[in-house]
MDTraj code that builds the backbone (N, CA, C; nanometers):
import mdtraj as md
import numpy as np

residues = "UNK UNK UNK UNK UNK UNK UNK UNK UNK UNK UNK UNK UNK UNK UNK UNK UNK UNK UNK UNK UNK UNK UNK UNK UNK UNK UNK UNK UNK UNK UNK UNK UNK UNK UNK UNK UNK UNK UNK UNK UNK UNK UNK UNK UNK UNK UNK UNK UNK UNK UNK UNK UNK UNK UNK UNK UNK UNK UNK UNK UNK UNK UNK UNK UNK UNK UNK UNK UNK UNK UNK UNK UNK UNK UNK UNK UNK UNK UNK UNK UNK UNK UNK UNK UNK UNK UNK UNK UNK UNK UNK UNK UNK UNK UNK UNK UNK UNK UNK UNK UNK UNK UNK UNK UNK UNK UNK UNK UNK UNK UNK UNK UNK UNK UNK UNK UNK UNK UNK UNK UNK UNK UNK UNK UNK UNK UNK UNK UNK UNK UNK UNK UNK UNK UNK UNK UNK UNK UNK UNK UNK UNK UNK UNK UNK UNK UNK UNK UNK UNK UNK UNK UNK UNK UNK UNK UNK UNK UNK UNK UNK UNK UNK UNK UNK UNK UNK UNK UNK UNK UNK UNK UNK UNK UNK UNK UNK UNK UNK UNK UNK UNK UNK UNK UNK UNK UNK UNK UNK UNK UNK UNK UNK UNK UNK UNK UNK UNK UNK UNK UNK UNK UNK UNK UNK UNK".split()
xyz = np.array([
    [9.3004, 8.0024, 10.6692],
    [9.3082, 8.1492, 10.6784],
    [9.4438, 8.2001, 10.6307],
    [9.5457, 8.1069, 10.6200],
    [9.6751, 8.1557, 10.6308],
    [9.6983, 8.1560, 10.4703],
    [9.6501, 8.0399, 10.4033],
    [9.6867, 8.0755, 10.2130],
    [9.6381, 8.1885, 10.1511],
    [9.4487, 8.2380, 10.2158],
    [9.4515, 8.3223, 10.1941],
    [9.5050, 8.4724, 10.2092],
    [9.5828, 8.4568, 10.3164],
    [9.6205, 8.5756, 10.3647],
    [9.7716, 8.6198, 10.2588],
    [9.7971, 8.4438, 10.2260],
    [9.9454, 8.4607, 10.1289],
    [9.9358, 8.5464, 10.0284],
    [9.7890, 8.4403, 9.9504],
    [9.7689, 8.4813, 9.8514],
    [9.7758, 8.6376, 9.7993],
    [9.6627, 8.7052, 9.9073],
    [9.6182, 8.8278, 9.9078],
    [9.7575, 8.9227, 9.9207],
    [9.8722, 8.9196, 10.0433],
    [9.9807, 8.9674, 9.9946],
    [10.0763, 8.9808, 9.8854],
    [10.0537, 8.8407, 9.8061],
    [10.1294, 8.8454, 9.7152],
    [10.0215, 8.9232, 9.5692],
    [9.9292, 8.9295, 9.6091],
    [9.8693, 9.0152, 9.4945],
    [9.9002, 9.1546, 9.4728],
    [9.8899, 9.2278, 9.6090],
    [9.9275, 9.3344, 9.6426],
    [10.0204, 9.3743, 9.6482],
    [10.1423, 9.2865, 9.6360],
    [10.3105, 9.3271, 9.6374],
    [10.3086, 9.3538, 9.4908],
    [10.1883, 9.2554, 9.4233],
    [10.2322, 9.2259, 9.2728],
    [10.1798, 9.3575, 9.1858],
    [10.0660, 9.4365, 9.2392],
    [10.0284, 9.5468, 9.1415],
    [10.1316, 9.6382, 9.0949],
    [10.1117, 9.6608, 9.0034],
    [10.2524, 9.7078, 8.9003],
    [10.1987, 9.8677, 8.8832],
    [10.2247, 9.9053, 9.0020],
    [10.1898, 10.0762, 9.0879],
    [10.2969, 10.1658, 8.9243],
    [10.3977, 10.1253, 8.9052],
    [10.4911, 10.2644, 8.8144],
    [10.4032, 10.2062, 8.7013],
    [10.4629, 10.0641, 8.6611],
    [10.3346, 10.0582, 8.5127],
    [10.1896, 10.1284, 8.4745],
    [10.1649, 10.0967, 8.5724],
    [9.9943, 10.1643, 8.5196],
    [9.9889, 10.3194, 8.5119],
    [10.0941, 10.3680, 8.6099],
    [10.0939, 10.5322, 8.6467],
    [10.1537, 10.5683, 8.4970],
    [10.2735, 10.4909, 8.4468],
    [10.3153, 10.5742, 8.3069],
    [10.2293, 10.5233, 8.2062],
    [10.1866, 10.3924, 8.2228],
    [10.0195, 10.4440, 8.0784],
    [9.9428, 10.5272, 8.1223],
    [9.9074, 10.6072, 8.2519],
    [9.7786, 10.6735, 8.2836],
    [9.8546, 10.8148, 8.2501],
    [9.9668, 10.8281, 8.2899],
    [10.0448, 10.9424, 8.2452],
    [10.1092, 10.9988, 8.1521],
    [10.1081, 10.9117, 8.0669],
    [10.2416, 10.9781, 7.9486],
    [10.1756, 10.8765, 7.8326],
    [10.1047, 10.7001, 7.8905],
    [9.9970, 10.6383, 7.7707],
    [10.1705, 10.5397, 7.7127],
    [10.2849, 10.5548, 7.8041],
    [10.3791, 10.4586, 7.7420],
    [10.4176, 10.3081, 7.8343],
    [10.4616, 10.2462, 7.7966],
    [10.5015, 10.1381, 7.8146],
    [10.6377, 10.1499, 7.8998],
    [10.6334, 10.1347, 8.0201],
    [10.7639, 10.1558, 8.1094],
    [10.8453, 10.0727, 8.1183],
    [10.8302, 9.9636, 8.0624],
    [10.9349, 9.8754, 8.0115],
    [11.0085, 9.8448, 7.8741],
    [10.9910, 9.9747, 7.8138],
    [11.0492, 10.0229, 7.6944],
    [11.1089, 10.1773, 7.7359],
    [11.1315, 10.2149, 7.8507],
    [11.1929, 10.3421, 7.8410],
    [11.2867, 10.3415, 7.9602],
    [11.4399, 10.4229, 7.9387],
    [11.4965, 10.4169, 8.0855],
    [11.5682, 10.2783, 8.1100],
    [11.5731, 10.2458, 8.2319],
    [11.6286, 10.1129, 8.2633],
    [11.5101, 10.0254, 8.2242],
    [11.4330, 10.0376, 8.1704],
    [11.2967, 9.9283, 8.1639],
    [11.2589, 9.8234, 8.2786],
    [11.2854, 9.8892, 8.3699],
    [11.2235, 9.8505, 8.5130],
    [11.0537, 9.9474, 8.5581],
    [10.9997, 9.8824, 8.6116],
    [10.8995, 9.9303, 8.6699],
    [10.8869, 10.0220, 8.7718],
    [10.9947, 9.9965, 8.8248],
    [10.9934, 10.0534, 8.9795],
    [10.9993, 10.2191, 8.9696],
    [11.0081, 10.2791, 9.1074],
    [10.9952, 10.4032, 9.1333],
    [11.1305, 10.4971, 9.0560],
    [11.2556, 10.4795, 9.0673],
    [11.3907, 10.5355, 9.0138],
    [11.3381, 10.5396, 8.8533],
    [11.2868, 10.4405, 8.7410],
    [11.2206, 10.4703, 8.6312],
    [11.1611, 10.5208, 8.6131],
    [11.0600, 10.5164, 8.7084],
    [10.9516, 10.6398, 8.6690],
    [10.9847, 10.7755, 8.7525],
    [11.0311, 10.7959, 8.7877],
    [11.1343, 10.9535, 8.8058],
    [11.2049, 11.0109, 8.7064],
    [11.3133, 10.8886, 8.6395],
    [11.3508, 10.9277, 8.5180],
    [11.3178, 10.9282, 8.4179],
    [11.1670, 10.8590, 8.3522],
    [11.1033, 10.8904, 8.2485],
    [11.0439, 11.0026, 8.2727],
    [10.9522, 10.9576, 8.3666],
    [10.8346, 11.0351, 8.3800],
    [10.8195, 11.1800, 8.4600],
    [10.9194, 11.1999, 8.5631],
    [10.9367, 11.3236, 8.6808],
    [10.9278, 11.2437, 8.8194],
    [11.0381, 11.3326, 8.8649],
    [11.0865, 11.2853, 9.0088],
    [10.9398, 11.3050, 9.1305],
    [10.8395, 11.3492, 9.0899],
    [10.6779, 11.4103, 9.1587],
    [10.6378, 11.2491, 9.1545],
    [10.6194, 11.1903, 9.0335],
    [10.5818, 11.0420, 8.9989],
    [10.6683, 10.9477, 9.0252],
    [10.7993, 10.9711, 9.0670],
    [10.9156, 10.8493, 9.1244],
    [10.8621, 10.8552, 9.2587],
    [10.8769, 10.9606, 9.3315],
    [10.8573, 10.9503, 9.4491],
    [10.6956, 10.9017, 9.4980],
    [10.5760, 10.9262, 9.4192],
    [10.4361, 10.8668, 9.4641],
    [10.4566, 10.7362, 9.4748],
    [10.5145, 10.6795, 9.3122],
    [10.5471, 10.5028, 9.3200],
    [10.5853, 10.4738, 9.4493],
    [10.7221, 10.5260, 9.4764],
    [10.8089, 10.5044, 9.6119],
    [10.7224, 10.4497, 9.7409],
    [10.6080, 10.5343, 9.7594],
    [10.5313, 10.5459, 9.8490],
    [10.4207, 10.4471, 9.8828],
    [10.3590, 10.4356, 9.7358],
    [10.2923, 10.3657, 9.7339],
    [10.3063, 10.1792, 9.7194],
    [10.4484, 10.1987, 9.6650],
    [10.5257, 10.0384, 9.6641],
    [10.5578, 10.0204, 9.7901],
    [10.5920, 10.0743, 9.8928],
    [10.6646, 10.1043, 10.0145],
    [10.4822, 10.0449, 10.1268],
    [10.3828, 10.0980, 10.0763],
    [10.2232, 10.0894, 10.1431],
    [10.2192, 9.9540, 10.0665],
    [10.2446, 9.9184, 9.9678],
    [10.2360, 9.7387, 9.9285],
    [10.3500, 9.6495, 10.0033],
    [10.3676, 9.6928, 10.0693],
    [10.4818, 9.5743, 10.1777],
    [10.4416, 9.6215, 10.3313],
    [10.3776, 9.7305, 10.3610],
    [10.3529, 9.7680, 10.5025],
    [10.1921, 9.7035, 10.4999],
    [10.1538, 9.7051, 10.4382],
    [9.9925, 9.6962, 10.4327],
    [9.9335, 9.5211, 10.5038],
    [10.0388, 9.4199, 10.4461],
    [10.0802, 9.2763, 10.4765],
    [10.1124, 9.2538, 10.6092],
    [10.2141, 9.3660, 10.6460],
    [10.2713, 9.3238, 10.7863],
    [10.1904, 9.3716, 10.8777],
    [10.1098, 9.4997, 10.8743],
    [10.0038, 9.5296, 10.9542],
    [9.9111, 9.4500, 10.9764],
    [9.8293, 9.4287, 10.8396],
    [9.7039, 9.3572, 10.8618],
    [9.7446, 9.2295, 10.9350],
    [9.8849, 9.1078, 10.9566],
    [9.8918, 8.9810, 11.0091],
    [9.8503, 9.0222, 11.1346],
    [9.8459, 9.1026, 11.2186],
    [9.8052, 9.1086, 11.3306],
    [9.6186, 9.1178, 11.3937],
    [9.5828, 9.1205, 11.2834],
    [9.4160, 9.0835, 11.2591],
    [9.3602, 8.9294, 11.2043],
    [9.4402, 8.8394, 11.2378],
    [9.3683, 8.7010, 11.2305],
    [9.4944, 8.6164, 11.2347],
    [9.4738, 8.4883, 11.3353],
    [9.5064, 8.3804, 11.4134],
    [9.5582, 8.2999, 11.2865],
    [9.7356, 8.2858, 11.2717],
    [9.7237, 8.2014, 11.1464],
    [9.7920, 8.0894, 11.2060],
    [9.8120, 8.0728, 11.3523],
    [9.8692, 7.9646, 11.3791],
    [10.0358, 7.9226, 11.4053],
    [10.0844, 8.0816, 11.3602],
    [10.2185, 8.0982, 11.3942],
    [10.2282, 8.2139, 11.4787],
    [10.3409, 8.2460, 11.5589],
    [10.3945, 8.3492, 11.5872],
    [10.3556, 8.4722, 11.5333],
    [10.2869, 8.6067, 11.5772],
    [10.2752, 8.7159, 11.5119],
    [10.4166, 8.7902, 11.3811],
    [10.5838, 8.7825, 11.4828],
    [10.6306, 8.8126, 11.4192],
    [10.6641, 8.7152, 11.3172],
    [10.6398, 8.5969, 11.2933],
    [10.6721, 8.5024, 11.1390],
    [10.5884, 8.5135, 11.0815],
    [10.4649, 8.5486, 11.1399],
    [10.3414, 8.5845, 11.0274],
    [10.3526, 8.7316, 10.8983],
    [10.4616, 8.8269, 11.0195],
    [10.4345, 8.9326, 10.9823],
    [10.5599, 8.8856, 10.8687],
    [10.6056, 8.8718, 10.8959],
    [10.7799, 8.8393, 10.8174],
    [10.7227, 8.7225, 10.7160],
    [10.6416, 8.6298, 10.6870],
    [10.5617, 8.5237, 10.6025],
    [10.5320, 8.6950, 10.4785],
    [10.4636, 8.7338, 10.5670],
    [10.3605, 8.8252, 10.4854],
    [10.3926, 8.9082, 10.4001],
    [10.5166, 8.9494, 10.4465],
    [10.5996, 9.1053, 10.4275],
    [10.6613, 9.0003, 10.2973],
    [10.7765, 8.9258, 10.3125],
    [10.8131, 8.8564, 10.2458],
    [10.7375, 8.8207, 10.0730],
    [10.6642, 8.7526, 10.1187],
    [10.5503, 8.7334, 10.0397],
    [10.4867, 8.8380, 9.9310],
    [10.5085, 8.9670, 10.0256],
    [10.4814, 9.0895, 9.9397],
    [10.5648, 9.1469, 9.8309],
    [10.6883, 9.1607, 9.8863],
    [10.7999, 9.1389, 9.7908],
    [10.8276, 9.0652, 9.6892],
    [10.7873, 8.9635, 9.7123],
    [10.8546, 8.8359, 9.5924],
    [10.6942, 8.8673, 9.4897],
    [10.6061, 8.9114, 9.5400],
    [10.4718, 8.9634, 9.4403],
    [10.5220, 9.1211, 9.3836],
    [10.5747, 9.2166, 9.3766],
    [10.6215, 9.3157, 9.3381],
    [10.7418, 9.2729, 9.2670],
    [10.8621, 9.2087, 9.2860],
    [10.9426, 9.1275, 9.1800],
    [10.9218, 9.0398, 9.1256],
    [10.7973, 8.9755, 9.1330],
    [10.8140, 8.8507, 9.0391],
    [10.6498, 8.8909, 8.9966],
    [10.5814, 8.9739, 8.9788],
    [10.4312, 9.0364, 8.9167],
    [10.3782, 8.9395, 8.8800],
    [10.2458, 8.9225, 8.8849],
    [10.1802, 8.8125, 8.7711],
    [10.0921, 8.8980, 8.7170],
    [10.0858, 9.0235, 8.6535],
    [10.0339, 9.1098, 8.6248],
    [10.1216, 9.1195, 8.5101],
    [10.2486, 9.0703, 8.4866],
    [10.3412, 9.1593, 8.4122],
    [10.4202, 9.0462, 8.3689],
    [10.3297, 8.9137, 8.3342],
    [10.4624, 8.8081, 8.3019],
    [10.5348, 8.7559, 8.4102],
    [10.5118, 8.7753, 8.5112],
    [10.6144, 8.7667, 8.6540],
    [10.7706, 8.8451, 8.6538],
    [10.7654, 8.9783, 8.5547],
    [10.8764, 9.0598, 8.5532],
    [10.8362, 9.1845, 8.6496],
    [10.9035, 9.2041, 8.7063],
    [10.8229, 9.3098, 8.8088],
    [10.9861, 9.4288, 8.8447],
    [10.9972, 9.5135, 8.9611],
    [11.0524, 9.5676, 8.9965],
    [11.1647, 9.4978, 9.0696],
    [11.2309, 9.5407, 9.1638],
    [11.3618, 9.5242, 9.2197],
    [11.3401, 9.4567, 9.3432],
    [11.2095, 9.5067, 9.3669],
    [11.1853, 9.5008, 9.5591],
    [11.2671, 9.5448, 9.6457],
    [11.3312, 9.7028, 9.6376],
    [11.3683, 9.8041, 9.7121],
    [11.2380, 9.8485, 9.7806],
    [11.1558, 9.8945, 9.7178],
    [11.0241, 10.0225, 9.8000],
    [10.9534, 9.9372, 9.8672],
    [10.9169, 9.8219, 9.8257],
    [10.8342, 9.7091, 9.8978],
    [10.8579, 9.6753, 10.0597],
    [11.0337, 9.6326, 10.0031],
    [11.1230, 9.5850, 10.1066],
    [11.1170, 9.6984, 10.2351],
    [11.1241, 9.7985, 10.1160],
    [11.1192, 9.8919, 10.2612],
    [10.9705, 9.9202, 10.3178],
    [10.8827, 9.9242, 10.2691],
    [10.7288, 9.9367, 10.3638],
    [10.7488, 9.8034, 10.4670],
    [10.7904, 9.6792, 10.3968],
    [10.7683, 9.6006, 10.5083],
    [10.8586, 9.6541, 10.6286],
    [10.9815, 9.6642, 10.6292],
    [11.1063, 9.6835, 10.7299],
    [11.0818, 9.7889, 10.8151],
    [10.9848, 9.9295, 10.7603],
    [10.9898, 10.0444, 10.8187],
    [10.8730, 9.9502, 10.8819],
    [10.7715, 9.8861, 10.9144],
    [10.6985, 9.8291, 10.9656],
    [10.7501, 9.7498, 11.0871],
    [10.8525, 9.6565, 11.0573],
    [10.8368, 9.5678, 11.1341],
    [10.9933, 9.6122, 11.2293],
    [11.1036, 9.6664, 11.1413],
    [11.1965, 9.7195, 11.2369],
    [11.2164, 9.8619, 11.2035],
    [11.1390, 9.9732, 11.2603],
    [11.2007, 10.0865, 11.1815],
    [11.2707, 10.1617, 11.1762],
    [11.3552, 10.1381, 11.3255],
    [11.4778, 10.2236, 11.3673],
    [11.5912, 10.1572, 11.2954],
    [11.5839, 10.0257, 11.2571],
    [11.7084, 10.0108, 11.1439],
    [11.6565, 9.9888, 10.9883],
    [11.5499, 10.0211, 10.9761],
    [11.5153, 10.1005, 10.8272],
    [11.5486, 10.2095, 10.8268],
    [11.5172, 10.2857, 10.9447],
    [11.6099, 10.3943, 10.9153],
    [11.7390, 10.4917, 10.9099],
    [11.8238, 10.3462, 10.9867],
    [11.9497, 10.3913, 10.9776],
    [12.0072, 10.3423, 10.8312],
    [11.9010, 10.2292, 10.8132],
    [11.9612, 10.1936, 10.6416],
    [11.9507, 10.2773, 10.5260],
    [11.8200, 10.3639, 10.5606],
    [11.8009, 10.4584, 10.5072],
    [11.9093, 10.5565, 10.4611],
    [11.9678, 10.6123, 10.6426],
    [12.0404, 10.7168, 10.5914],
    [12.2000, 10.6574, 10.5513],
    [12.2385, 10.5132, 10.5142],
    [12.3151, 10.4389, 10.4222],
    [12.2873, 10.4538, 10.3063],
    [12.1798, 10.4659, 10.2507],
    [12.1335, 10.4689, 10.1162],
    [12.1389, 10.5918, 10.0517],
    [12.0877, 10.6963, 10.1664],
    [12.1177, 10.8688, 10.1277],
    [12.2922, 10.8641, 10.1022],
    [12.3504, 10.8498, 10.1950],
    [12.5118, 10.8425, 10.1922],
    [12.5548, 10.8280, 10.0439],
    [12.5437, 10.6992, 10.0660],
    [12.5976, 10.6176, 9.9078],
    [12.5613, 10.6728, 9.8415],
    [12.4399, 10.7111, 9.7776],
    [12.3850, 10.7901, 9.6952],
    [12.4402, 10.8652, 9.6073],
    [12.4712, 10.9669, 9.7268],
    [12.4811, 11.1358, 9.7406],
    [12.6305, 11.1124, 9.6876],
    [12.6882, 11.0505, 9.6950],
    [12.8665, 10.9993, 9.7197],
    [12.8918, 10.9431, 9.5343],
    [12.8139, 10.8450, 9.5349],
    [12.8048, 10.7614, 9.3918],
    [12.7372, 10.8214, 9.2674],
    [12.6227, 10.8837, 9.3389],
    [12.5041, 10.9048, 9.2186],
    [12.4465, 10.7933, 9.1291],
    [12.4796, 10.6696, 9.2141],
    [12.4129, 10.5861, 9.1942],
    [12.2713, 10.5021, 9.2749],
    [12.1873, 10.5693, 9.2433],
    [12.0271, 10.4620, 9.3122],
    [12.0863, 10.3112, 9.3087],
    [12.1491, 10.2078, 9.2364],
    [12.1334, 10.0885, 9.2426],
    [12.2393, 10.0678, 9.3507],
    [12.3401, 10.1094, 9.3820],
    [12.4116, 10.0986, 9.4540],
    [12.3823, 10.1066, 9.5898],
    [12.3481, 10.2742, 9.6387],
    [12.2858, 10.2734, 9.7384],
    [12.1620, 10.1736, 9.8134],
    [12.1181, 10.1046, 9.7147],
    [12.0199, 9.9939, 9.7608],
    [12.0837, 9.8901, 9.7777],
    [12.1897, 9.8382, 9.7359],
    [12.2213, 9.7160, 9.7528],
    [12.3061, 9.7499, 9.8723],
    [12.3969, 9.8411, 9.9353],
    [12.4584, 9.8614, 10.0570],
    [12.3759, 9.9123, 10.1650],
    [12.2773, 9.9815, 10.1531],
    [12.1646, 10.0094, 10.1966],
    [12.0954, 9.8307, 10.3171],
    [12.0709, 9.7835, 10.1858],
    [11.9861, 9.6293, 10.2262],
    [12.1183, 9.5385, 10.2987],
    [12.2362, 9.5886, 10.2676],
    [12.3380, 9.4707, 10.3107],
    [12.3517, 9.5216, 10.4674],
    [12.3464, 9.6549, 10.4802],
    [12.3776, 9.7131, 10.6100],
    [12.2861, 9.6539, 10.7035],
    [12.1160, 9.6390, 10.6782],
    [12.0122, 9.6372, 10.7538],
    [12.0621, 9.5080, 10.8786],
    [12.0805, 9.3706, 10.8103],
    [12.1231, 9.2679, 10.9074],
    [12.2390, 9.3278, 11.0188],
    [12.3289, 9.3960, 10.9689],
    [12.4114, 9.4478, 11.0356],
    [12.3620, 9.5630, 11.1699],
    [12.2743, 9.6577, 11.0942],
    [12.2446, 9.7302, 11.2045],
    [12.1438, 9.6907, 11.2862],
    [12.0660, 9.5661, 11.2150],
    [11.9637, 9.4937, 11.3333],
    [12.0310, 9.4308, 11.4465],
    [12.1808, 9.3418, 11.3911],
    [12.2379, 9.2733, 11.4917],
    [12.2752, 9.4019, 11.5893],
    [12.3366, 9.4938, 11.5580],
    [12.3579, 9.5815, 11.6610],
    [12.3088, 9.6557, 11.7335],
    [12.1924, 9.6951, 11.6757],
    [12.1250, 9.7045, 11.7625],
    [12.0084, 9.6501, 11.8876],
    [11.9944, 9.5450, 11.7757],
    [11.9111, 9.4338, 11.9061],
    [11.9732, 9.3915, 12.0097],
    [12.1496, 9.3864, 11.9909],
    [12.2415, 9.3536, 12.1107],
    [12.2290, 9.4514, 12.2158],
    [12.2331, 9.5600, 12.1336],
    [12.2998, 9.6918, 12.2665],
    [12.2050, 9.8082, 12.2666],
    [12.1312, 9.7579, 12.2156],
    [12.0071, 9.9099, 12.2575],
    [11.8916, 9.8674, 12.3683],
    [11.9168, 9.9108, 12.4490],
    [11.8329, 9.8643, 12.5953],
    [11.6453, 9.8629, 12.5329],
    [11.6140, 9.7071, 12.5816],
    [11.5011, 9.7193, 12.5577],
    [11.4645, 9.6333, 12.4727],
    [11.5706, 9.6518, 12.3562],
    [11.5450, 9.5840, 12.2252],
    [11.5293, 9.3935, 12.2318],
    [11.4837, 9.3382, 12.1555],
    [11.4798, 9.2083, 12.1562],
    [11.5277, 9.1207, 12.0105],
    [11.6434, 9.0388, 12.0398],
    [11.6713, 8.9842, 11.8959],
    [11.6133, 8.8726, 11.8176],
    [11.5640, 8.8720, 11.7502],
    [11.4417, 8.7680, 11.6707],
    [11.5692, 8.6756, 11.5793],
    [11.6163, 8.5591, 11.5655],
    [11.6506, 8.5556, 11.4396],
    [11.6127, 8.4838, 11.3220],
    [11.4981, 8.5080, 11.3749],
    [11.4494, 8.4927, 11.2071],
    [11.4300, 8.5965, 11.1160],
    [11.3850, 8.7254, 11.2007],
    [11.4204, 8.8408, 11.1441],
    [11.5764, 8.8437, 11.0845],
    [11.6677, 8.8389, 11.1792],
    [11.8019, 8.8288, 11.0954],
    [11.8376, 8.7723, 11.0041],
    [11.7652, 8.6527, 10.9784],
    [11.8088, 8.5861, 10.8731],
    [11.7379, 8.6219, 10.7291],
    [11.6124, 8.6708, 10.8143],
    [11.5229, 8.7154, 10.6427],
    [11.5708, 8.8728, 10.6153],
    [11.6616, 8.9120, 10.6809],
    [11.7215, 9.0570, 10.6479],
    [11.8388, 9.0002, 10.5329],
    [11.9361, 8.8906, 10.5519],
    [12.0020, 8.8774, 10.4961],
    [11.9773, 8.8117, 10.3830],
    [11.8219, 8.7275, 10.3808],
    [11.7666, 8.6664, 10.2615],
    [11.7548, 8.8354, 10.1389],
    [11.7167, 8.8825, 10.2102],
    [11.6468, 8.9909, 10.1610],
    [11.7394, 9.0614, 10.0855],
    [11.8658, 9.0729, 10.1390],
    [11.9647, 9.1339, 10.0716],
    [12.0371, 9.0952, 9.9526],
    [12.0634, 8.9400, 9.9710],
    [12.0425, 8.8192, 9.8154],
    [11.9645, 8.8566, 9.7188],
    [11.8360, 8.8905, 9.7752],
    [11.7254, 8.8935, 9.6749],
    [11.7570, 9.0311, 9.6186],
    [11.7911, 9.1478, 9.6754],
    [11.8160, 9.2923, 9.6245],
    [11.9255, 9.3024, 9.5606],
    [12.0605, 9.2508, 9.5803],
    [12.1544, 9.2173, 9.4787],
    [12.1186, 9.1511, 9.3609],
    [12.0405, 9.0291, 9.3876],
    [11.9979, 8.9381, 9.2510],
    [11.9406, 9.0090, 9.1833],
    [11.8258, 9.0808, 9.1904],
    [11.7641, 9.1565, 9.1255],
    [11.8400, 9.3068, 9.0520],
    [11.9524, 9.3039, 9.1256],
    [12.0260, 9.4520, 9.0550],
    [12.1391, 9.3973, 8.9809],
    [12.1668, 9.2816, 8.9159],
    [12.2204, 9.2334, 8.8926],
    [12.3280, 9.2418, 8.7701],
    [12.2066, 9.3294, 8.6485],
    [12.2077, 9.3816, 8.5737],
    [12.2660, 9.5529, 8.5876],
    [12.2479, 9.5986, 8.7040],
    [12.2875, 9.7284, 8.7380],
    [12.4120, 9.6841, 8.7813],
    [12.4351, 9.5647, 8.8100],
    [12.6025, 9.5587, 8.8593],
    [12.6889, 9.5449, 8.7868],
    [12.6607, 9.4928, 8.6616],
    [12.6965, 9.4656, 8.5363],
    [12.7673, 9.5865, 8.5017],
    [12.6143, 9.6751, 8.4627],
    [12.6404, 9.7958, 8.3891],
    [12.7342, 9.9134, 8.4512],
    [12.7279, 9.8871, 8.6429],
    [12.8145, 9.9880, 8.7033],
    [12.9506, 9.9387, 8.6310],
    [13.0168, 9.8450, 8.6454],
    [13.0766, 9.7471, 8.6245],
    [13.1873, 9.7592, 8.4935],
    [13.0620, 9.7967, 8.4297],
    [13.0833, 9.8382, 8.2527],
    [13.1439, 10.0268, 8.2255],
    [13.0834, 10.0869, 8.3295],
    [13.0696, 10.2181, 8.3137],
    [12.9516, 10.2860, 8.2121],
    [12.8721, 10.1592, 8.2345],
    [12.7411, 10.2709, 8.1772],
    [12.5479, 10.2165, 8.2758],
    [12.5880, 10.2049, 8.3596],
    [12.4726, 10.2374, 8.4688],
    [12.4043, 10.3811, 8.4749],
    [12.3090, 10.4485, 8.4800],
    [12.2602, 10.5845, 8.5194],
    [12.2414, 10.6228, 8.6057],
    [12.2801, 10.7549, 8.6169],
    [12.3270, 10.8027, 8.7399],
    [12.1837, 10.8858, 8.8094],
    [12.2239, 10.9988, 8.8445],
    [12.0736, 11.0575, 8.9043],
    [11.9457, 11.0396, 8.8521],
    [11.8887, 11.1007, 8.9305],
    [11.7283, 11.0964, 8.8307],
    [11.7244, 11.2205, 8.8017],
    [11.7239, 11.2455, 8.6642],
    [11.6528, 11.3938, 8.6097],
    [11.5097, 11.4152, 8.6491],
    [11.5025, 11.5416, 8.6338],
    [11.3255, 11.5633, 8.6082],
    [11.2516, 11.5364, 8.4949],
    [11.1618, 11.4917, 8.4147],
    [11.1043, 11.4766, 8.3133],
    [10.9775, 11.4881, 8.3218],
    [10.9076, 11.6090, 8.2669],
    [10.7716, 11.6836, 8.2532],
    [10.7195, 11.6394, 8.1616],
])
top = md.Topology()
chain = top.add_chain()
for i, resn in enumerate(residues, 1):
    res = top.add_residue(resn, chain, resSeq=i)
    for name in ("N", "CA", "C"):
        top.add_atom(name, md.element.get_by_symbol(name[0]), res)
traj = md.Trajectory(xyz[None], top)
């Protein structure tokens, strides 16, 4: 029950949600325009910030969708390693696509459906890390990578000292896997910050 359940997450992390939206929308190839990434921040800036933000949403429902459903069948582990197997799993199918060559997105929006799932009071303090930086930089790649670095941080602190809370660490440790993986993947944006030619906001594009 449990390969299939892999499998099936990693299919669903893997659908290439901005690709198909800018051939259904505009009929172009989103890995020829922009940063030639797939993800949601590209298709805002090709396509309009209306279509960055659906991707967002809907990449964000391909990493929550995994961690929900583990709680509907017996795989023989722990609910929360199942959910964290799953979530995981979803991610590395949205960055590594087999739809797309295994070139896929960043696994920011993913990362976050799973996290707002499984911890969401420090998804959403990472969140408003990511607004910060942002707003401060005008850089999207940035804000994600301090964003994802914060999360281990505000899980440890808060699982310590918020009454109630309980500290998992395996969760901690796949927060900090996770953050490897979101740097690795921006890697090229670190470059280019780096360089002084990274892009900055997202325009609108009608």
């Amino acid at each position: 029950m449990l390969l299939p359940a892999i499998l099936a997450s990693y299919l669903i992390g893997g659908l290439p949600i901005g690709f198909l939206l800018a051939k259904k929308v505009k009929g172009i190839d989103l890995r020829e325009h922009g940063s030639k990434n797939i993800g949601a921040t590209n298709v805002g800036r090709v396509i309009g910030w209306k279509y960055g933000v659906l991707v967002l949403l809907l990449d964000a429902l391909k990493g929550a969708i995994p961690v929900v459903g583990a709680s509907y069948f017996d795989s023989g582990f722990s609910l929360t390693a199942t959910q964290i197997l799953l979530g995981t799993t979803a991610i590395l199918g949205h960055t590594y696509t087999p739809f797309l060559s295994f070139r896929g997105g960043k696994g920011v929006a993913t990362a976050l459906g799973v996290y707002m799932t499984l911890v969401p009071f420090v998804t959403i303090c990472a969140v408003a890390i990511f607004v910060l930086v942002y707003k401060v930089s005008g850089f999207v790649s940035l804000g994600s990578i301090v964003a994802s670095l914060s999360m281990p941080l505000w899980y440890l602190g808060i699982s310590k000292l918020l009454p109630g809370s309980e500290y998992s660490p395996i969760i901690f440790l796949v927060l900090i896997a996770t953050f490897f993986l979101i740097t690795f993947t921006h890697r090229e944006n670190i470059k280019r910050m780096l360089q002084g030619r990274e892009l900055k906001a997202v325009p609108d594009a009608n």
